[in-house]
Phi, psi and omega in degrees: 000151184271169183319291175305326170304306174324337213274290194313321154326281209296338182288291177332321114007254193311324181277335142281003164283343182259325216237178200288179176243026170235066193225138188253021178252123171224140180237137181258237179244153184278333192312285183288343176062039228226333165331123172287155199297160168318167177236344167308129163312149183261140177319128162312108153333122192297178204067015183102002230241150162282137190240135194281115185327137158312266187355322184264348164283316175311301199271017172259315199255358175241314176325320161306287205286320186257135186283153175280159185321157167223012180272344169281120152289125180271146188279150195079167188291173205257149198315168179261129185266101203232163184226169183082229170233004166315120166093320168299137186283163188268339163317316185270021169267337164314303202287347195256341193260354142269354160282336196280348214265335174299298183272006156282333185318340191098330193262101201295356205295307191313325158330295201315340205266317169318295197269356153266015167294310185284146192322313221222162197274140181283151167284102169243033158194169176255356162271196174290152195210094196278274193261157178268327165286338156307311188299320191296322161321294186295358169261320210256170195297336198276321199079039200196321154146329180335296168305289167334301173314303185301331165272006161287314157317315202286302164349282198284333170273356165281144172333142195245138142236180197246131153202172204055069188277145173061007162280183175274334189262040185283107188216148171273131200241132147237170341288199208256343245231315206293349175229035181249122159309114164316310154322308156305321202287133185270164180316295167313346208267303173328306160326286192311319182286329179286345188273013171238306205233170165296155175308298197295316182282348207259302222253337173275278184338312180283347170261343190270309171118023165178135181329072177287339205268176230301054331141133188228111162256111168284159159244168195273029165267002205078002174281142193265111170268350207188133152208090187222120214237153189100207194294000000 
């Protein structure tokens, strides 16, 4: 199993062994970079600047990036499970077939222009964050960015849904799995989710009560909001 991966089992791990799995604070490995902001208000900025609760940054930045439970079953059909670029409007087909395209290359560098293409920096931690292509280095097991990229493949090639259609939080979600009841997944389905995550990560995630491990959302204008793993 890779580093990263291994880091996040143990955390996972670990946090549900010591706190209830409906306990809503969790800090994960600094490995994975995945710890939630502070809950302390942050000190007022000079000039005079108001200084804005964590608590309101926090619920800004998680109405994108965290997922609703997925391990339950849901009423009505269950989402439609589509894979590739069938069906993407073409902006998010753009934006994905240029990330696949960063990271097969190898060169975590080829990220930056991905990801400053966008108005606003994409969420890749619930924490602090200096530069993005360090942090991806610094996410992945190698320290150099490799793993992280492969799993950013696997991630974007594996199955898609559309969700919150017609909100403003209207996204394309991969893998499928992060907004899918686990229950539901038939034996291929099952397959597919073990070539991203372990048996062992799968049975922590069903007990805590949603797909935490790596996950990427787009909007249909094509911005990338989110590539993060954790809480």
């Amino acid at each position: 199993m890779s580093a990263t991966r291994l880091a996040v089992s143990a955390c996972l791990a670990a946090t549900l062994t010591v706190l209830s799995p409906f306990a809503p604070d969790f800090s994960f490995a600094a490995q994975v970079k995945t710890e939630r902001i502070e809950r302390d208000a942050p000190e007022a900025q000079g000039g005079g600047g108001t200084a804005i609760p964590a608590e309101e940054i926090d619920t800004e930045v998680r109405s994108i990036t965290q997922e609703p439970p997925s391990n339950t079953a849901v009423d009505g059909p269950l989402p439609e499970i589509r894979y590739g670029e069938e069906g993407l409007p073409k902006p998010v087909s753009r934006m994905r077939a240029q990330i696949l395209e960063a990271a097969y290359s190898g060169d975590v560098e080829r990220m930056r222009m991905v990801l400053e293409a966008n108005e606003v920096m994409p969420t890749l931690t619930f924490g602090e964050m200096d530069d993005p292509v360090e942090f991806l280095k610094e996410s992945s097991g190698d320290g150099q960015g490799y793993e992280i990229l492969a799993i950013l493949t696997e991630i974007l090639e594996a199955g898609w849904i559309k969700v919150d259609e017609g909100t403003a939080q209207e996204m394309y979600v991969w893998p499928y799995f992060a907004r899918y009841p686990l229950s539901e997944l038939t034996p291929e389905q099952k397959v597919e989710m073990y070539r991203i995550v372990t048996a062992g990560d799968v049975a922590d995630m069903e007990t805590f009560g949603a797909w935490i491990f790596y996950r990427v959302g787009i909007g249909p204008d094509g911005t990338l909001h989110y590539f993060v793993a954790g809480d």
